[in-house]
C-alpha positions in Angstrom: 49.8 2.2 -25.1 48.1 2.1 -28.4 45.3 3.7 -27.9 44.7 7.1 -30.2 44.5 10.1 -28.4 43.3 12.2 -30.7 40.3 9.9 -31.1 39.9 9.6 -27.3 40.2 13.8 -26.7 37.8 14.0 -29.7 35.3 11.5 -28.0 35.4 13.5 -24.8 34.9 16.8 -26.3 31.9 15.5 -28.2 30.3 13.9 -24.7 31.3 17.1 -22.9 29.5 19.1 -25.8 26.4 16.9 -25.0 26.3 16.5 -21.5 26.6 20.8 -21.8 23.8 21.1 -24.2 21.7 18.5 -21.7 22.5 20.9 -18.6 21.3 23.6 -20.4 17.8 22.1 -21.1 17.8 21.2 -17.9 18.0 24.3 -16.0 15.3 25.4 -19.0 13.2 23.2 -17.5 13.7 23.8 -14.0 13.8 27.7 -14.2 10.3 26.8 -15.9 10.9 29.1 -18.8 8.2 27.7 -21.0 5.6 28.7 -17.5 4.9 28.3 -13.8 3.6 25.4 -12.2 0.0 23.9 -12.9 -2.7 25.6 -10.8 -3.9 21.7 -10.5 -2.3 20.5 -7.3 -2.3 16.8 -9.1 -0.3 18.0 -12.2 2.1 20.2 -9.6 2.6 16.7 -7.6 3.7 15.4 -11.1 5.6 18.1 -12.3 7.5 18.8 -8.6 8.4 14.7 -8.9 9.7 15.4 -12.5 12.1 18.3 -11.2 13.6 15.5 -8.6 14.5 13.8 -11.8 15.5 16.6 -13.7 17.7 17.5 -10.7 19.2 14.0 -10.1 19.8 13.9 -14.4 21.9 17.3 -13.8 23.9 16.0 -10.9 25.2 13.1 -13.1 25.8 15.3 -15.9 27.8 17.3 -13.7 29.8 14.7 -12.2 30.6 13.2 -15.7 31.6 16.6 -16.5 34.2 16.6 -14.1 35.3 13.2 -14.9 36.1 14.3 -18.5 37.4 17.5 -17.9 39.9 15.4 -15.5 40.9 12.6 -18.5 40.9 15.9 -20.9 43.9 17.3 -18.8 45.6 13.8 -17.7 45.9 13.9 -21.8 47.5 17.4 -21.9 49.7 15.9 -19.0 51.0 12.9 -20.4 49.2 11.2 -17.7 46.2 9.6 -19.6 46.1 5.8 -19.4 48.1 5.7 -16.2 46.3 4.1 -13.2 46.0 6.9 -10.3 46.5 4.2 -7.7 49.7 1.9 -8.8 51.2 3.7 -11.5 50.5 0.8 -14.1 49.0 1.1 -17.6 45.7 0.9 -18.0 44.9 -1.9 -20.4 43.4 -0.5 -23.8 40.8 -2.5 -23.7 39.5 -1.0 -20.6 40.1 2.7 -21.5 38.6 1.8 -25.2 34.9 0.7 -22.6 36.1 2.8 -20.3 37.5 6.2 -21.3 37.3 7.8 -17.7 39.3 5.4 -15.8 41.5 6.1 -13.5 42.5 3.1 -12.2 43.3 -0.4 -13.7 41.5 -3.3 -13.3 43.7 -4.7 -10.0 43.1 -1.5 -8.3 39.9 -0.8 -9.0 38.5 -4.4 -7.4 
């Protein structure tokens, strides 16, 4: 495999840095730091419809976050690159669009 796995751990340590940072201003928001709901019941619909956003943007986070934090240590293993499913290489190209990827492209049809 040529692909540089310094560059790829770097890459993930900079999105998992983000996707932190992005959690955090998150839970800002729905802890409602900054103040409490409108006392307009229009503006509360609004802001009530932004915090199903808010909390469907923090689920993905989350789930990204374990999807690097998985690659991170399949890299301290040895492992990284190495389809989960039939124990073939992962072609570059697909780890170089797809750094999470666990499977190659037969297995993951």
């Amino acid at each position: 495999m040529n692909v540089n796995l310094a560059q790829v751990r770097d890459h993930l340590e900079h999105r998992k840095a983000e996707l932190l940072h992005r959690a955090q201003r998150v839970e800002r928001d729905l802890s409602r730091v900054e103040g409490a709901l409108s006392p307009d019941f229009s503006e509360q619909a609004v802001q009530v419809q932004n915090d199903q956003t808010l909390n469907e943007i923090a689920r993905a986070a989350t789930e990204e976050l374990v999807a690097i934090e998985a690659a991170l240590e399949r890299i301290t293993q040895g492992k990284y690159g190495v389809c989960k499913s039939c124990g073939d290489s992962i072609d570059e190209h697909r780890l170089v669009a797809l750094p999470l990827s666990v499977f190659c492209v037969a297995c993951s049809a």
